[in-house]
C-alpha positions, 0 to 999 in steps of 0.5 A: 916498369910501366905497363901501361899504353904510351899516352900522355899522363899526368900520373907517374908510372908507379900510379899507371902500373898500379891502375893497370893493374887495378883494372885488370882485376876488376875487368876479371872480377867483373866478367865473372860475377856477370857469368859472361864467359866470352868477357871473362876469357878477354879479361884473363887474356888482358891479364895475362898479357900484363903479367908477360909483359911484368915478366918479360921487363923484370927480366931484362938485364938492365933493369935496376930492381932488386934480384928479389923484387925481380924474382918474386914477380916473375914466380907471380908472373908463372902463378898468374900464367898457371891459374889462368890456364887452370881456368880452361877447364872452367872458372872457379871463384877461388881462382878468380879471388887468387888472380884479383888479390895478386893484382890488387896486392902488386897494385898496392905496393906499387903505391907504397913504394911511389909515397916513399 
């Protein structure tokens, strides 16, 4: 997919998926538990636009993921779209542990799947 910035790496794109998002969800994490509602809203933007970005590649019809790996990344993509809305009305840590475990879950099948 790579989701990540174009710069020179030595990571394949498997890791730099999964390191953005790792990162992400330690940025919400973060921002959250420092009680900095201006960080935290940068944070879930990132995130989001992540997420989009995830939607908008599994989408395309030229993308050679399977139907169901497609599917269930972009239901995650509305999930991840919904709970960070849900947040305007205030953060909660049920929804920021939601958001961080759907990252760090993706983050780690991405992993898996580059060891195969």
């Amino acid at each position: 997919m790579n989701m990540m910035s174009t710069a020179p790496s030595s990571l394949t794109v498997f890791e730099e998926d999964a390191l953005a998002l790792t990162q992400a969800a330690l940025e919400i994490s973060r921002a959250f538990e420092s009680k900095d509602d201006k960080r935290l809203a940068s944070a879930l933007d990132k995130n989001l636009k992540l997420w989009v970005g995830i939607r908008t590649l599994v989408s395309a019809s030229d993308n050679p993921l399977p139907m169901v790996i497609k599917d269930n990344l972009i239901r995650l993509s509305s999930f991840v779209a919904q709970k960070t809305f849900e947040m305007q009305n205030g953060a909660n840590a049920k929804t920021i542990e939601s958001l961080t475990n759907t990252n760090l879950q993706i983050s780690e099948g991405l992993l898996d799947k580059r060891s195969r």
